[in-house]
KOLBA-420702 format. One record per residue: residue in three letters; y, x, z of N, C-alpha, C in turn. Coordinates in steps of 0.05 Angstrom, whole numbers, padded with zeros to 5 digits, always signed. Each point is the difference from the previous one (the first is absolute). Layout:
<pts>
ALAYXZYXZYXZ/...
</pts>
This chain:
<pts>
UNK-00419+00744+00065+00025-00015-00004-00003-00016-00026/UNK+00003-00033+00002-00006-00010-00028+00029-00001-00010/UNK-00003-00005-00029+00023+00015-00019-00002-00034-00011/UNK+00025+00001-00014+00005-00015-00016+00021-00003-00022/UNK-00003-00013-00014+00027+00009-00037+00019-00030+00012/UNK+00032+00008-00001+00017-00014+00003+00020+00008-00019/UNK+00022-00016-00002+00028+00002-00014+00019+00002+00030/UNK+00011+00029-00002+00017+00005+00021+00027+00011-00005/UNK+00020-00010+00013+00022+00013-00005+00002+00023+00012/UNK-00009+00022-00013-00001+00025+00012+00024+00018+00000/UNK+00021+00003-00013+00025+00017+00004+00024-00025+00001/UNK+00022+00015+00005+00035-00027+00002-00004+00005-00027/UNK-00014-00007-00029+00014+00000-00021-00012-00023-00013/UNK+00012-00004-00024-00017-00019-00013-00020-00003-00013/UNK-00030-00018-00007-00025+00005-00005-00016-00009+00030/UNK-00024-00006-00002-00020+00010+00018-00025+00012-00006/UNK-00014+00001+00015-00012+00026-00002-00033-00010+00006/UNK-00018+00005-00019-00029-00015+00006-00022+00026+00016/UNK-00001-00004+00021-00004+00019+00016-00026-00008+00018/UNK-00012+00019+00015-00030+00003+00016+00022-00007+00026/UNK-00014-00030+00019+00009+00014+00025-00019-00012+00024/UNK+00007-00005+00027-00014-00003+00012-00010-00030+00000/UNK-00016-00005-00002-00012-00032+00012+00017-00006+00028/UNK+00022-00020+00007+00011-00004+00016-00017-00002+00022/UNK+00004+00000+00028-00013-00004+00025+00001-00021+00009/UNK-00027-00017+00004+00004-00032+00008-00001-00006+00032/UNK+00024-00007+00006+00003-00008+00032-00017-00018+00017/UNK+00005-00006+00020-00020-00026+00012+00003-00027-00006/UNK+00032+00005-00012+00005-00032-00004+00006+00000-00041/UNK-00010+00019-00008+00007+00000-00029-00021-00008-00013/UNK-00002-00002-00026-00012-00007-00024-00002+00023-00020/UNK-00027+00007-00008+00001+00025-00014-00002-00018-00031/UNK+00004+00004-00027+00001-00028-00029-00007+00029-00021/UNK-00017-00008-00010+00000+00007-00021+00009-00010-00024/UNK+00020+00016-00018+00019-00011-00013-00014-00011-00027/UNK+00001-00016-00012-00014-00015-00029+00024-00001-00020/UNK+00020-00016+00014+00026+00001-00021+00017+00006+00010/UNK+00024+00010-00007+00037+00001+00006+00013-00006-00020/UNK+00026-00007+00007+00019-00006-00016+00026+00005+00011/UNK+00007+00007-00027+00026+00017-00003+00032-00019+00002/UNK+00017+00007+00020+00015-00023+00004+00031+00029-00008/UNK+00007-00024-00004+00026+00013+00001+00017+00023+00025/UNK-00007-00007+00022+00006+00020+00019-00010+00028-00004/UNK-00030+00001-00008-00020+00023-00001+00021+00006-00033/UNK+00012+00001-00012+00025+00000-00022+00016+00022+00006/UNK+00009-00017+00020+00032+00014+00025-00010+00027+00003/UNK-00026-00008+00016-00013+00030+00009+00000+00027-00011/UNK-00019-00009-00033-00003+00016-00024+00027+00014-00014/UNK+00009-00021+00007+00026+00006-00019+00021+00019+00025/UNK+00000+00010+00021+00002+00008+00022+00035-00011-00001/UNK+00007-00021+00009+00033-00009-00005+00005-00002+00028/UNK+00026-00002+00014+00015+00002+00018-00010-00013+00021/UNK-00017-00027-00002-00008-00009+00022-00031+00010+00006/UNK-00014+00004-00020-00025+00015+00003+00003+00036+00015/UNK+00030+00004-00002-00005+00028+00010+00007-00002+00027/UNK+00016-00016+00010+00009-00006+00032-00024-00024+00012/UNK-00020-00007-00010-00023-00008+00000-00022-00002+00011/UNK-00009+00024-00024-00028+00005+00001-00005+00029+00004/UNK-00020+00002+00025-00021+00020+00012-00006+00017-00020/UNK+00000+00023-00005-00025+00021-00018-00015+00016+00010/UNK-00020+00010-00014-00013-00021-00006-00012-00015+00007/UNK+00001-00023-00014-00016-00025+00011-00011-00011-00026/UNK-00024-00010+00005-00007-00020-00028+00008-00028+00002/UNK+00006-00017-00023+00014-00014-00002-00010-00022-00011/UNK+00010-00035-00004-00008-00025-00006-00009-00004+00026/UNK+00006-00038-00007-00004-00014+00018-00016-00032-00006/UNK+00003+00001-00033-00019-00016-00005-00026+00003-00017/UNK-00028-00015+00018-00023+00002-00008-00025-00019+00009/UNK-00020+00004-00001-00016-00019+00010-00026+00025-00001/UNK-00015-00008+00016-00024+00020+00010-00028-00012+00011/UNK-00014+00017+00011-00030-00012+00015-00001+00024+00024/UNK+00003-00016+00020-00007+00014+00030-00032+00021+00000/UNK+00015+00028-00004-00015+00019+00004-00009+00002+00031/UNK+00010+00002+00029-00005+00000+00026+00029-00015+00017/UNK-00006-00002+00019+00018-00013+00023-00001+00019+00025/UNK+00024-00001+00012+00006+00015+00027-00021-00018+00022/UNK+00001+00014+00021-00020-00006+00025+00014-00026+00021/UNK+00022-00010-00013+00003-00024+00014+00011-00017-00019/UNK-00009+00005-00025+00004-00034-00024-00024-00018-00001/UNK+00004-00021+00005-00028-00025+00002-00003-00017-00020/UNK+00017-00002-00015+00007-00027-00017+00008+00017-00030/UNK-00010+00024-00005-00003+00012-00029-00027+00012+00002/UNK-00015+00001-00027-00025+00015-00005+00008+00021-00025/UNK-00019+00018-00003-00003+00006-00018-00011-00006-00025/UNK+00013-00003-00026-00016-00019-00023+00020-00021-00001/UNK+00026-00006+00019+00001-00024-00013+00035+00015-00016/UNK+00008-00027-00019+00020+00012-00022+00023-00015+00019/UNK+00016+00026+00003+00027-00008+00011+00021+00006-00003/UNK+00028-00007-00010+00011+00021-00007+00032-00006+00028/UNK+00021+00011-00006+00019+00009+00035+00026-00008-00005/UNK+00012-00015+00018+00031-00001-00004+00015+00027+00012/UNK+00016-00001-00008+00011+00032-00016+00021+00005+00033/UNK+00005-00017+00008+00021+00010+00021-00022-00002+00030/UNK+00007+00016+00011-00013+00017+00017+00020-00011+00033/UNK-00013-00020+00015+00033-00012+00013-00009+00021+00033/UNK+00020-00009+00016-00004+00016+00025-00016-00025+00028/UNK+00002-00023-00001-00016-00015+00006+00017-00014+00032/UNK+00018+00020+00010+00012-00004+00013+00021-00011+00006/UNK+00022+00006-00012+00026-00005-00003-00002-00044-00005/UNK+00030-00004+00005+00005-00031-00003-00010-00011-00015/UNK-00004+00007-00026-00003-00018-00019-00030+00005-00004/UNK-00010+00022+00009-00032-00004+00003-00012-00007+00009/UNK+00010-00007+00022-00011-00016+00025+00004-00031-00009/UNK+00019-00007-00009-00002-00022-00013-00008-00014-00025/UNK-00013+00020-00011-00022-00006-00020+00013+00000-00026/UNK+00027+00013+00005+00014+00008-00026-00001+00027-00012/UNK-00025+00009+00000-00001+00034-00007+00018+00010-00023/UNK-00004-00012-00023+00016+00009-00025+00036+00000+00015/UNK+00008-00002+00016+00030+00004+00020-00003+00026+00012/UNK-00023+00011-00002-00002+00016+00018+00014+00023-00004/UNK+00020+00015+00016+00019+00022-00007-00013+00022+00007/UNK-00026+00009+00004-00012+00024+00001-00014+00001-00025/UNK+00003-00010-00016-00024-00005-00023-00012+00026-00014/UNK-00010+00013-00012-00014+00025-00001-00013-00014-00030/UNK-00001+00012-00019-00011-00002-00028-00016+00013+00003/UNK-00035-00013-00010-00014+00013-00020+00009+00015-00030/UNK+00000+00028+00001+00005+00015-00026+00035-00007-00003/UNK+00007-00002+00021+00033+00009-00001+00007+00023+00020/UNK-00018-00017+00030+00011+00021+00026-00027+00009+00006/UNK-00025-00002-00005-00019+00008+00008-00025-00010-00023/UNK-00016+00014+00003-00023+00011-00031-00009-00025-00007/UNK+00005-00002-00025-00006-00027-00019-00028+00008-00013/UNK-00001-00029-00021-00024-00005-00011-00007+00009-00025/UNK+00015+00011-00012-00005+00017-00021-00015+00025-00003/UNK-00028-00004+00003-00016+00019+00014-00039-00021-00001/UNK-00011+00024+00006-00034-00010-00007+00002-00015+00034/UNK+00014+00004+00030-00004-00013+00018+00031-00001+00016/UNK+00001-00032+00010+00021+00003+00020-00007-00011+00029/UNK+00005+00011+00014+00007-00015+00029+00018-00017+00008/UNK+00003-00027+00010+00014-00015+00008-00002-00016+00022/UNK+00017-00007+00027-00010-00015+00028-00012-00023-00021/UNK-00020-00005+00024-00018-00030-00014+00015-00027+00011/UNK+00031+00010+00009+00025-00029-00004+00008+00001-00025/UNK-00003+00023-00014+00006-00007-00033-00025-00003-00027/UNK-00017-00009+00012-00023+00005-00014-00004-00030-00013/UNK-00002-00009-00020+00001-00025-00006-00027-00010-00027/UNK-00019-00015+00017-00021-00004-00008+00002-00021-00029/UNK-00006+00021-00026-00001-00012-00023-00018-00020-00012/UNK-00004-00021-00014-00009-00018-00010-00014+00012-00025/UNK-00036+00007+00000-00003+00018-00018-00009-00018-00027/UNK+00013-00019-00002-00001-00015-00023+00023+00004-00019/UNK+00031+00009+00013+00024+00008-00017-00008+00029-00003/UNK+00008+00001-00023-00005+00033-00016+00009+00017+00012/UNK-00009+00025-00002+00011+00026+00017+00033+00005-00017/UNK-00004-00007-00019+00042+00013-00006+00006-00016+00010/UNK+00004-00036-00004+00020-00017+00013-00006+00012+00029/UNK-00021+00010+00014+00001-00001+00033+00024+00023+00000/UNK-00003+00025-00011+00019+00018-00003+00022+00006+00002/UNK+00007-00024-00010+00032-00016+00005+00014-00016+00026/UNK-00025-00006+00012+00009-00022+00016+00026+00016+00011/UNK+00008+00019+00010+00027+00006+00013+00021-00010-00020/UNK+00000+00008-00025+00027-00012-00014-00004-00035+00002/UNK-00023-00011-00003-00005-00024-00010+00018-00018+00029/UNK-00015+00021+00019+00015-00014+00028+00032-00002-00001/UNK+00013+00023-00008+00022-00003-00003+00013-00019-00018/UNK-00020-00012-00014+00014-00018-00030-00004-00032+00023/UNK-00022+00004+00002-00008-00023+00027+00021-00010+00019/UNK+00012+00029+00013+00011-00006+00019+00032-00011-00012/UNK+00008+00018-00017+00028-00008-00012+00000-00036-00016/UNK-00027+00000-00010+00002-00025-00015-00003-00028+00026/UNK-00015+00006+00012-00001-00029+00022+00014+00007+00023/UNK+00024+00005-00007+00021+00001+00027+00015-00019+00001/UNK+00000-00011-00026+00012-00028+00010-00029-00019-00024/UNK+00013-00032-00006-00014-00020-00004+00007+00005-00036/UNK-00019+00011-00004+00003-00008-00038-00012-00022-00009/UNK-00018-00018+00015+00003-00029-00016+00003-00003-00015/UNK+00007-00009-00024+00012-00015-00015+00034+00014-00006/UNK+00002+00017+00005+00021+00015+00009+00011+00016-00024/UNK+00017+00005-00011+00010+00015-00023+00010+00036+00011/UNK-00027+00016-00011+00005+00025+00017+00012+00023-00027/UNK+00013+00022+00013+00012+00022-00021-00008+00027+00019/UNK-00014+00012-00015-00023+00033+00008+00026+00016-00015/UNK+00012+00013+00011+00013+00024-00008-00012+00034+00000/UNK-00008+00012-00026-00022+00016+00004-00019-00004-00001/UNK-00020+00008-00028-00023-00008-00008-00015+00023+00008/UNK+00002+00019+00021-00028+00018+00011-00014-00009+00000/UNK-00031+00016+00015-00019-00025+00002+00006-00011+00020/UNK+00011-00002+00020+00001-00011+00025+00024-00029-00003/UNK+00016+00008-00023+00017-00028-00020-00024-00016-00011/UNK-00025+00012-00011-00010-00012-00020-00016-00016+00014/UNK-00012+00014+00022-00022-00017+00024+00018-00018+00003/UNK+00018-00003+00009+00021-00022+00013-00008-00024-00017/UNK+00010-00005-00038-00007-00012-00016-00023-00010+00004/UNK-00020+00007+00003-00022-00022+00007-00001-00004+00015/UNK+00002+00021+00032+00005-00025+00026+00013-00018-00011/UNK+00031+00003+00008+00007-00033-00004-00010-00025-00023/UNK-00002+00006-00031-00022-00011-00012-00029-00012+00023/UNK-00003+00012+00015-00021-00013+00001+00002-00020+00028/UNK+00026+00006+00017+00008-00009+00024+00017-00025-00011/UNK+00007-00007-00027+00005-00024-00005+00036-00001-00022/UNK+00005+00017+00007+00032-00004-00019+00003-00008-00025/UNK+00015-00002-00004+00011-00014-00023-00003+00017-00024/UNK+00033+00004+00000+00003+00032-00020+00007+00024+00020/UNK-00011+00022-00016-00014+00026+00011+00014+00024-00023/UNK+00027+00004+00003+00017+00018-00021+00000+00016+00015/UNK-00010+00032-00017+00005+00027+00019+00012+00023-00030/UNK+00025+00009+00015+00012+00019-00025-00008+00028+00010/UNK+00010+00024-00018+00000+00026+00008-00001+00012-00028/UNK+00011+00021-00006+00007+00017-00028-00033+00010-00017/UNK-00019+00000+00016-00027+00009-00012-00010-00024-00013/UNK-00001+00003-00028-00014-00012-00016-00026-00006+00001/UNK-00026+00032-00002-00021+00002+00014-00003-00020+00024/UNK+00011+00002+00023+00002-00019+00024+00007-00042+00002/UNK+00013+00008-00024+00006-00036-00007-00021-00010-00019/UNK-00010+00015-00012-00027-00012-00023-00020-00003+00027/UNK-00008+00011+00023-00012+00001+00018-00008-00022+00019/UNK+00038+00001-00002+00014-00025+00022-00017-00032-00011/UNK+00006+00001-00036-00017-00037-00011-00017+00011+00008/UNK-00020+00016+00003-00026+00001+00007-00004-00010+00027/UNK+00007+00007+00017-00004-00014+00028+00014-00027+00007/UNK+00014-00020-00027+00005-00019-00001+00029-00006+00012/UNK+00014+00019-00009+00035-00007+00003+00006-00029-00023/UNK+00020-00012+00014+00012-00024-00019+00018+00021-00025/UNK+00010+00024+00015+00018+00012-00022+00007+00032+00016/UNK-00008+00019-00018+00009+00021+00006+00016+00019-00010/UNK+00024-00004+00006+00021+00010-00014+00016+00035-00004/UNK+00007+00013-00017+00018+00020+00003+00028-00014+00003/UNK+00010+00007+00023+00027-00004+00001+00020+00016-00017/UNK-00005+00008-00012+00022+00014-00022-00003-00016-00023/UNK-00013-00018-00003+00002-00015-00023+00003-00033+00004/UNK-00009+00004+00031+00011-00037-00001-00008-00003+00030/UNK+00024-00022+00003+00013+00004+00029-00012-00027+00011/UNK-00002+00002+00036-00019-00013+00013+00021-00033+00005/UNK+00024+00010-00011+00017-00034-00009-00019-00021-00024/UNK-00005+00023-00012-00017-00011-00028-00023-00002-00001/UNK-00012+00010+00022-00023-00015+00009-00009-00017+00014/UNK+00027-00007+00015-00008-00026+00016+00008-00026-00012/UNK+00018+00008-00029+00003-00013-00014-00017-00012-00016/UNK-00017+00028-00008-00023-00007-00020-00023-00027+00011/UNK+00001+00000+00037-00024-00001+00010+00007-00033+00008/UNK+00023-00006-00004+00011-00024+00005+00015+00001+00037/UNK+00003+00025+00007+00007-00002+00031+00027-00009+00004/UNK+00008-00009+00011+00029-00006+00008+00015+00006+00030/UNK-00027+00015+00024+00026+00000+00020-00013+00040+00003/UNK-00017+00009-00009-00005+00027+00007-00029+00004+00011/UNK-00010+00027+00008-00031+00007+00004+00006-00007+00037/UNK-00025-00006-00002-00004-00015+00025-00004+00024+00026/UNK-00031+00021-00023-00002+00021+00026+00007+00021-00019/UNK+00002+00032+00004-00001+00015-00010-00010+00028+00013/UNK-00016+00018-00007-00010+00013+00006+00010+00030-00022/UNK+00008+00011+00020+00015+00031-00010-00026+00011+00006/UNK-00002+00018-00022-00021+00023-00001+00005+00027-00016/UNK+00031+00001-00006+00000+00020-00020+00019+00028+00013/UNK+00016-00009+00021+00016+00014+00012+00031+00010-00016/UNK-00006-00011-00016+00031-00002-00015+00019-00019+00007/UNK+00032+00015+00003+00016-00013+00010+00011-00027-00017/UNK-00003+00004-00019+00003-00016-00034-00010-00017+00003/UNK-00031+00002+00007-00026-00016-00006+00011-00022+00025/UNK+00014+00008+00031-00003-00017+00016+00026-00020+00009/UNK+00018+00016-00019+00025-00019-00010+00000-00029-00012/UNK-00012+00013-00027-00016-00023-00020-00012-00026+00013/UNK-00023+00016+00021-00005-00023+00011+00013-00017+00024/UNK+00014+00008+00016+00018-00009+00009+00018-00015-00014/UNK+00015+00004-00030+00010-00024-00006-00006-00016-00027/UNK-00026+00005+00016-00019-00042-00007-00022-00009+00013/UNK+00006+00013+00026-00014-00019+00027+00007-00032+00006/UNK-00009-00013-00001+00014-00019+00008+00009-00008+00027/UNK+00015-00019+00007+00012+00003+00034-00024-00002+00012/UNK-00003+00015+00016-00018+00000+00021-00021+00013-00007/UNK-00009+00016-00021-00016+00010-00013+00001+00023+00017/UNK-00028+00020-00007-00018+00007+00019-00008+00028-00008/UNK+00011+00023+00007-00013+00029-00017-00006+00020+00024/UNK-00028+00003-00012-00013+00021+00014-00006+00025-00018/UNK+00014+00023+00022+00006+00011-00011-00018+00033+00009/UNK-00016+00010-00022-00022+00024-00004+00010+00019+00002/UNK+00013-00003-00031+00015+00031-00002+00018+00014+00010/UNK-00004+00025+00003+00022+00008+00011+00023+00019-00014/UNK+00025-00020+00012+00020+00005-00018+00019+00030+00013/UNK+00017+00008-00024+00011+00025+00012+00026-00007+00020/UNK+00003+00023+00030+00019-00004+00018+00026-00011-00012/UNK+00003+00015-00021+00022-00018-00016+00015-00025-00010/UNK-00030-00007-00011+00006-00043-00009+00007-00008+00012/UNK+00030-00019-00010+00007-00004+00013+00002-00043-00023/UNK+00006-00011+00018-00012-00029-00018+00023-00016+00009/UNK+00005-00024-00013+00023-00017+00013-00013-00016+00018/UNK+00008-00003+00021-00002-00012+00015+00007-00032+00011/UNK+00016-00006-00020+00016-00022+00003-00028-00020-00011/UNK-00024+00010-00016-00015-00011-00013-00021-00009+00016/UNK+00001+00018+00029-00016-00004+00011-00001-00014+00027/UNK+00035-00006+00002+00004-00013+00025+00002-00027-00012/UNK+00026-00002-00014+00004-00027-00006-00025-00021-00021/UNK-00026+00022-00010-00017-00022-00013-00024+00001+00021/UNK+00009-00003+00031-00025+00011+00019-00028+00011-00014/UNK+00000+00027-00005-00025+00004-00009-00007+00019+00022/UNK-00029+00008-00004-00012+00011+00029-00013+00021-00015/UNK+00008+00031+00011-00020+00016-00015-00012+00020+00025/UNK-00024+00001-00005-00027+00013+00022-00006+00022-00023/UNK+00004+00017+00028-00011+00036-00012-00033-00013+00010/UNK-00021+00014-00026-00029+00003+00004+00002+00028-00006/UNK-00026+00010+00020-00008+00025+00004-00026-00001+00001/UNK-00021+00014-00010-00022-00005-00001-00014-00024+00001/UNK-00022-00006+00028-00021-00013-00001+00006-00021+00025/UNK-00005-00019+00011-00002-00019+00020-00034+00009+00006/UNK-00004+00006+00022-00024+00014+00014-00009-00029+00008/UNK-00024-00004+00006-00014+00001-00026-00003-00023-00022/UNK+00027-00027+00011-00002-00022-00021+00001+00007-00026/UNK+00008+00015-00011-00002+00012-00033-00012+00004-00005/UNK-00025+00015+00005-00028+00005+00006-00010-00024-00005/UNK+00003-00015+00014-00020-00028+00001+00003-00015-00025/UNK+00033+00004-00004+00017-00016-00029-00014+00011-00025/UNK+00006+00031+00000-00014+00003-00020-00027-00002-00012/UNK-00010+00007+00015-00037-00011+00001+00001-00016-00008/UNK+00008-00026+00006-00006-00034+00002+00012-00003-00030/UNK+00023+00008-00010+00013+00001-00020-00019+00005-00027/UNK-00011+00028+00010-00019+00018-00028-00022-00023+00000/UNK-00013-00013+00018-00028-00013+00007+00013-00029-00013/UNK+00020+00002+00008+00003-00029-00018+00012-00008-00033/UNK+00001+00027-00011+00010+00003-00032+00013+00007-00003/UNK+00027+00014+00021+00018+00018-00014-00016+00024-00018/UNK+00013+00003-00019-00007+00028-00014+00025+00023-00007/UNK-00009+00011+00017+00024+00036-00009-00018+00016-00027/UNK-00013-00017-00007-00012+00032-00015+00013+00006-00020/UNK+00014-00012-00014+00020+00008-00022+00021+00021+00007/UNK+00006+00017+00038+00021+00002+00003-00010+00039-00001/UNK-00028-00002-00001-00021+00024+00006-00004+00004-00035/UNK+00013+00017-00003+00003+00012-00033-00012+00017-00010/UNK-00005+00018+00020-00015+00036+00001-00025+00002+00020/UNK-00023+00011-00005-00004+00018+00015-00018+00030-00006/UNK-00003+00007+00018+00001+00039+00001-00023+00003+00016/UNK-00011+00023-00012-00013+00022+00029+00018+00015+00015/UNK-00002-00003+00024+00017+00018+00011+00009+00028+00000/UNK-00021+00007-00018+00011+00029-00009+00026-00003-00031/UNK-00009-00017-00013+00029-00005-00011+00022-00012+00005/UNK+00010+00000+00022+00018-00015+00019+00029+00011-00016/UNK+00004+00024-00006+00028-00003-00021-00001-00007-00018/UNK-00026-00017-00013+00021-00023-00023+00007-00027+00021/UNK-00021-00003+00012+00014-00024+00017+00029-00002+00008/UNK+00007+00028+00010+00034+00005+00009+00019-00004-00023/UNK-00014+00016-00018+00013+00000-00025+00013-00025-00017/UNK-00023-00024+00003+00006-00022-00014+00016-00018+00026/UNK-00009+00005+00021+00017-00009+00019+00041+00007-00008/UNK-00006+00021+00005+00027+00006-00002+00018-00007-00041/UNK-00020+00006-00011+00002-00026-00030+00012-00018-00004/UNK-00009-00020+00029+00003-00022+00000-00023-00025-00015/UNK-00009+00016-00019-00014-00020-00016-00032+00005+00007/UNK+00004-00015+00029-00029-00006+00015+00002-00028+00016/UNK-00018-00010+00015+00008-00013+00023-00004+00017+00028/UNK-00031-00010+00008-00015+00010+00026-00014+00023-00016/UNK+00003+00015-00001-00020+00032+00001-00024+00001+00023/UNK-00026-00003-00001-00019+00006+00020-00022+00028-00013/UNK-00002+00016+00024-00013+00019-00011-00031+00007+00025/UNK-00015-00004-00013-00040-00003+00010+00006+00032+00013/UNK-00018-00002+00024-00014+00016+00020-00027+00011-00007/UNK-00009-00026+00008-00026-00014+00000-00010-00022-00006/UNK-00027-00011-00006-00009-00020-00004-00021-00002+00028/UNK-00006-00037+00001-00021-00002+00028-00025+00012-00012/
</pts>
């Protein structure tokens, strides 16, 4: 029986646990990866920190993460189109292939969805298995941490080109990294001004780094006075919520401009509750994003990294995976961005 060292959530408490376990079993239609990098996202957070939605959740034990990038150790007896050797790393939602919206080539809709390292064994570990529908062939010219990322990067991807930033005056609410990726997408998809607030200082010195017009604490100066500062006169064109605060998505709501455009990441509590009058009478349109668009994001992001976007400012840390609690540690700090912590090398 081959063995292997993972980070597993092994009891309902909080912590996890760096443990011997089995080398997963690779199916006919799976992908066996040997892991090179992971990274530490905020969910794998939830987990550690074992809080209310991680305990109505998540499986124990199970090992856990969902983002990484790897090199194909073997393939099941009916995959044709993966080898072993090449660097790939997996989109994280696991769809059922069937249902309406899969059939129509909308998988990320898909209401059976199944998580890597939420509902079934993640990548935080020396090997994972994954169907070779989620196996996504890496470009071994971008670095193994940025590849690491690609799941949050997708999400910054997906939230930032949901609508047309052009030339467009955009406002990032929430400087995570998945706020901070956003900042250079759109920077590099063409906008104008690119203002993203949020209370972390650490995170806004971050934010000029990936080329914000202005990144503000809102406790010291208000997004009236910045559109003042910026010369705007009718309001932000798109806006993109990423912080899940009810505050944060007020704010931006009133200085959308009519018809203005917010897509919206984070997720806010059952509670928020927002005016509404802001949202009928200045027709603005707001789209829940959820993960990934199967597999145009994929394609986006690639084409994106290959053509000069740069995240690497948003990748602050990294670890051996045996010190994975400072990673948590500074995670939960705050004063990190992307935390990635090494497996292996090719």
């Amino acid at each position: 029986m081959q063995m292997m060292k993972a980070l597993v959530k092994k009891e309902r408490a909080p912590g996890l646990w760096l443990d011997q376990v089995k080398v997963p079993t690779v199916g006919e239609f799976d992908v066996l990866i040997r892991v090179l990098r992971s990274s530490i996202c905020g969910t794998d957070l939830h987990i550690y920190d074992w809080d209310p939605w991680a305990q109505k959740t998540i499986p124990t034990p199970m090992v856990i993460g969902h983002e990484f990038v790897g090199v194909i150790e073997t393939v099941g007896s009916h995959v044709h189109d993966f080898y072993p050797g090449m660097i790939v790393t997996g989109e994280g939602h696991v769809v059922c292939g069937r249902c309406r919206n899969c059939l129509a080539g909308r998988r990320h809709l898909c209401n059976h969805t199944s998580g890597i390292g939420v509902n079934r064994p993640g990548a935080f570990a020396e090997f994972v298995v994954i169907p070779e529908t989620n196996v996504w062939i890496a470009d071994p010219n971008i670095p193994l941490e940025v590849l690491s990322c690609f799941d949050p990067l997708g999400n910054a991807v997906h939230t930032a080109l949901s609508f047309d930033v052009l030339g467009e005056d955009v406002l990032i609410t929430g400087a995570g990294p998945i706020g901070l990726m956003a900042i250079a997408i759109a920077r590099h998809a063409g906008a104008r001004h690119v203002v993203i607030t949020d209370l972390n200082p650490y995170r806004l010195e971050l934010a000029k780094q990936l080329g914000a017009t202005l990144a503000c604490d809102v406790r010291s100066v208000s997004l009236q006075q910045v559109m003042k500062d910026l010369g705007m006169k009718e309001g932000f064109d798109v806006g993109l919520e990423m912080s899940g605060s009810g505050q944060a998505l007020n704010d931006m709501l009133s200085v959308m401009c009519h018809g203005g455009k917010i897509a919206l990441l984070g997720i806010q509590a059952k509670q928020t509750a927002i005016d509404w009058d802001l949202v009928v009478f200045n027709g603005l349109t707001i789209k829940g994003i959820y993960g990934r668009e199967m597999y145009e994001t994929w394609y986006k992001m690639t084409a994106l990294i290959q053509g000069g976007l740069n995240i690497k400012p948003v990748i602050t840390h990294e670890f051996p995976f045996a010190e994975f609690e400072k990673g948590f540690a500074l995670m939960k700090s705050g004063n990190s961005g992307k935390i990635v912590l090494h497996w292996a090398d090719l």
